[in-house]
C-alpha positions as CSV (number, residue, x, y, z in Angstrom):
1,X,80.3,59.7,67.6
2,X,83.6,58.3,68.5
3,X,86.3,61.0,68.9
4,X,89.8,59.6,68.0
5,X,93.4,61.1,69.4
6,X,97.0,61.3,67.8
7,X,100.1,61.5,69.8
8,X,101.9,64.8,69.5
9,X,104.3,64.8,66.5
10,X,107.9,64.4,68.1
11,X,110.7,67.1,66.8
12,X,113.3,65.8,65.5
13,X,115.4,66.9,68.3
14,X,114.2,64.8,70.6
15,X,114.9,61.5,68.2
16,X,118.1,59.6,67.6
17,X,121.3,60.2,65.8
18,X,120.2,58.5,62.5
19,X,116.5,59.8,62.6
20,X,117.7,63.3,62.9
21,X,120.7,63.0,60.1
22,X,117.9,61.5,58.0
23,X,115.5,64.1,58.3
24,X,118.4,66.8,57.4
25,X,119.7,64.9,54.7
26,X,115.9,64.4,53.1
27,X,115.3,68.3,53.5
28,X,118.1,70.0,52.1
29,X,117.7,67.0,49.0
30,X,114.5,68.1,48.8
31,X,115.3,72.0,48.7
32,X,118.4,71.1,46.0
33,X,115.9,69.4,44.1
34,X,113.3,72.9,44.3
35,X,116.0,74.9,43.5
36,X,116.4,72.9,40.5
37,X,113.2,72.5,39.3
38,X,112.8,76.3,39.3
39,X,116.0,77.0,37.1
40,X,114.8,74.2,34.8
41,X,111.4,76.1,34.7
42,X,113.2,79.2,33.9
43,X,114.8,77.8,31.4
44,X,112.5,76.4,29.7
45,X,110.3,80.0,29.8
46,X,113.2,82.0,28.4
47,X,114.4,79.2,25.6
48,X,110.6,78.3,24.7
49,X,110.1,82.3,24.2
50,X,107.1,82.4,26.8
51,X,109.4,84.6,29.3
52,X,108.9,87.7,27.1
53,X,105.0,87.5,26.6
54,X,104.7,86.1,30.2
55,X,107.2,89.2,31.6
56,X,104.6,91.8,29.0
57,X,101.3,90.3,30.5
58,X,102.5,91.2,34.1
59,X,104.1,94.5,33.8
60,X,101.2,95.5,31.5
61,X,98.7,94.8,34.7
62,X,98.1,95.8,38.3
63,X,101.6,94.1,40.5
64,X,98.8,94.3,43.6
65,X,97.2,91.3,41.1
66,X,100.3,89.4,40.8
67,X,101.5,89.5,44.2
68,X,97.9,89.1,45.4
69,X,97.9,85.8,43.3
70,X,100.7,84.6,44.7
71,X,100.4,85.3,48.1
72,X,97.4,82.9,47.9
73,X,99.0,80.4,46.2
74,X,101.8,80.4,49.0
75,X,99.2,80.3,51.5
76,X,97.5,77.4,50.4
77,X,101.0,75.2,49.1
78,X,102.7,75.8,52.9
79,X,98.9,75.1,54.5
80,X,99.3,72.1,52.5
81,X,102.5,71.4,52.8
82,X,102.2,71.5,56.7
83,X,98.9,70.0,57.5
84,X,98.4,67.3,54.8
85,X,98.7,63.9,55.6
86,X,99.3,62.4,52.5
87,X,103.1,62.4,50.7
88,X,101.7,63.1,47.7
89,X,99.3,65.8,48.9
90,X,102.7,67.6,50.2
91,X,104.7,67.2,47.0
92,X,102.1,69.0,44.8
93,X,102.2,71.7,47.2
94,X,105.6,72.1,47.0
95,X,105.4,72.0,43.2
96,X,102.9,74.6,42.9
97,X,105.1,76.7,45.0
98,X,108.0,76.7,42.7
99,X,105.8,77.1,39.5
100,X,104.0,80.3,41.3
101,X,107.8,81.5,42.5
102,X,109.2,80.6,39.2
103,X,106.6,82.7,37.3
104,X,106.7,85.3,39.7
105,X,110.4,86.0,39.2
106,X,109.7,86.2,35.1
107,X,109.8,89.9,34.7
108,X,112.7,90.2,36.9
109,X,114.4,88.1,35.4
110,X,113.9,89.4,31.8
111,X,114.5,93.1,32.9
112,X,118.0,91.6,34.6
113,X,118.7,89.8,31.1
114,X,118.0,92.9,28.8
115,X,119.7,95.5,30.5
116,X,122.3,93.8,33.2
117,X,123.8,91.0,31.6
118,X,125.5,89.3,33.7
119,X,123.5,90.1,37.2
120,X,121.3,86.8,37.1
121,X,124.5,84.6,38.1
122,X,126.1,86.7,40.1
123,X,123.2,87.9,42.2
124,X,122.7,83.8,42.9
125,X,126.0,83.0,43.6
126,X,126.0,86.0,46.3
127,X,122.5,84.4,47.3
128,X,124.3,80.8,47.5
129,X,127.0,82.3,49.4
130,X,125.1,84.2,52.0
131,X,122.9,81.2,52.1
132,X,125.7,78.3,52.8
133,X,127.6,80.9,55.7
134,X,123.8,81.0,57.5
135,X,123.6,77.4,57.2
136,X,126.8,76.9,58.9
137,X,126.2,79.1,61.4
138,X,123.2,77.7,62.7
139,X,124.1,74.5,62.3
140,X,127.5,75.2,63.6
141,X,126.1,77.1,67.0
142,X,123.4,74.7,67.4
143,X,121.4,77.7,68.7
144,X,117.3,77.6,68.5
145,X,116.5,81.0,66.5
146,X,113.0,80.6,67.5
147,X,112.7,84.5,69.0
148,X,113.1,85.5,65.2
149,X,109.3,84.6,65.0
150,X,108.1,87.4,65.9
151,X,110.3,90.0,64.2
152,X,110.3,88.4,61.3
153,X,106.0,88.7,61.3
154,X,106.2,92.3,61.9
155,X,109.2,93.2,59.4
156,X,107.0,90.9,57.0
157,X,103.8,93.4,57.5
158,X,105.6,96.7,57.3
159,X,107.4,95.4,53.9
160,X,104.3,94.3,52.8
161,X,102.6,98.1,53.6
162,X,105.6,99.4,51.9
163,X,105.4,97.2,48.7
164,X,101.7,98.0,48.5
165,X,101.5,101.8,49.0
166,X,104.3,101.8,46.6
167,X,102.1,100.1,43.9
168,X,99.6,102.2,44.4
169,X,101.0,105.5,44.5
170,X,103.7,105.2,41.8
171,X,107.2,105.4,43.8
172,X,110.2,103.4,44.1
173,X,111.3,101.8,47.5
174,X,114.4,101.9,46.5
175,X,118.2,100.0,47.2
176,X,117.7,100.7,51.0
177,X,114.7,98.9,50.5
178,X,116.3,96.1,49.2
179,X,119.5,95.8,51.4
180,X,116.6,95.7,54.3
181,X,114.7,92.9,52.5
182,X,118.3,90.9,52.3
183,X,118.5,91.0,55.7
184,X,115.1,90.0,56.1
185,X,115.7,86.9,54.3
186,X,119.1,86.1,55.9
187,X,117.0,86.0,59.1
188,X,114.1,83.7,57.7
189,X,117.3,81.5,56.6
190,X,118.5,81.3,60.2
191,X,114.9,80.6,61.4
192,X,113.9,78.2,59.5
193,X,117.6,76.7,59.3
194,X,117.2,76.4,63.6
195,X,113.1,74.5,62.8
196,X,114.9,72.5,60.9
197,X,117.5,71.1,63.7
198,X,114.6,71.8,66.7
199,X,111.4,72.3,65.7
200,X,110.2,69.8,62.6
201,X,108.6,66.4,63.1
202,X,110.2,63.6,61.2
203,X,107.2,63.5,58.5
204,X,107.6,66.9,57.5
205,X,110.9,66.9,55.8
206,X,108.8,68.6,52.3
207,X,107.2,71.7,54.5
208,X,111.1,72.2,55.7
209,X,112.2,72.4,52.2
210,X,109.2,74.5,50.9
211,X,110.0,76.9,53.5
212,X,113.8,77.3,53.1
213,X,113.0,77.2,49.4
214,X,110.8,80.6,50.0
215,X,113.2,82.0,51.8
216,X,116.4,81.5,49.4
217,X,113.6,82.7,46.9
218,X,113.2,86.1,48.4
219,X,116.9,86.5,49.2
220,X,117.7,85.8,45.2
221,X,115.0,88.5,44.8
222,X,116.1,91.5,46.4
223,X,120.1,90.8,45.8
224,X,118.7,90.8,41.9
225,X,117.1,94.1,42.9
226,X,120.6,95.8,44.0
227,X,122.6,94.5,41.4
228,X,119.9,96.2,38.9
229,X,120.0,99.4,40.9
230,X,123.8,99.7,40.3
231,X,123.3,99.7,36.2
């Protein structure tokens, strides 16, 4: 049996000018169009009047279910989204990784829209903001925040320990919680901001997007989550 090779995917780093500008320019279209797709998917669960039953059906079962869910589905879209060959292989991962975040954010959402009007748009522009001033700075310093890896894996684990002892015994983690989960995901945003500009092979341009996608995603979440706890 013949055993075949492939060459090393190159990062984008290490290719030209216009390579690299197109790589950027086809992520952070990609992530605008995500980011799209999951307020159009929002919208379409609050105007169609799925949001409330959807929201109902959540709350009314174990969250260790939900999150369980979706953790697998992330696992398997960003799998996909890194190790699949095919274009269209990627793409569907990246869908499904919206739909999942997009339903995952439903009771949130509906809980921000009964009883904080108002804290939906602000909580994203405050994400937007924090997002763009990340982006700069990364981009602007050129630095590789590679050493975040590691920090950001353990942070990830105790948060998730947290999240799941508090599900299971009944108590609230709390604005502190949250502030520490913003912080969280402005490091993940710096991360995967520097893979982007060092790390990424020119093919991968969707598994870029999917994760800066996640990590806006969480960011939205946990601003949401203080700008509930103040009403």
């Amino acid at each position: 049996m013949n055993s075949q090779t492939y060459p090393a995917p190159i990062p984008v780093i290490n290719l030209d000018v216009n390579s690299r500008s197109r790589f950027i320019t086809r992520t952070y279209s990609h992530l605008l169009g995500a980011l799209a797709a999951f307020t159009l998917i929002e919208i379409f669960f609050f105007k169609s009047g799925l949001a409330q039953p959807m929201a109902k059906a959540m709350l009314g079962t174990s969250w260790l279910l939900v999150l369980g869910g979706f953790m697998l589905v992330s696992w398997l879209a960003r799998s996909a989204a890194h190790s699949a060959q095919s274009k269209s292989t990627q793409y569907a991962a990246l869908a499904s990784y919206v739909v999942g975040q997009a339903i995952l954010f439903v009771p949130l959402l509906c809980i921000a829209d009964r009883f904080a009007p108002g804290a939906i748009i602000s909580a994203a522009l405050v994400t937007a903001l924090a997002f763009s001033g990340l982006t700069m700075v990364a981009f602007i310093t050129r630095k590789d925040f590679s050493f975040l890896r590691g920090i950001l894996f353990w942070a990830g684990i105790v948060a998730l320990v947290l999240i799941v002892a508090g599900a299971i015994f009944g108590f609230q983690l709390g604005v502190y919680f949250s502030v520490a989960m913003v912080g969280i995901a402005g490091a993940a945003i710096l991360y995967d901001t520097s893979n982007v500009l060092h790390h990424y092979p020119e093919d991968r341009y969707v598994a870029a997007s999917l994760e800066l996608f996640a990590s806006v995603a969480l960011m939205l979440w946990y601003v949401l989550r203080i700008f509930l706890s103040r009403r």
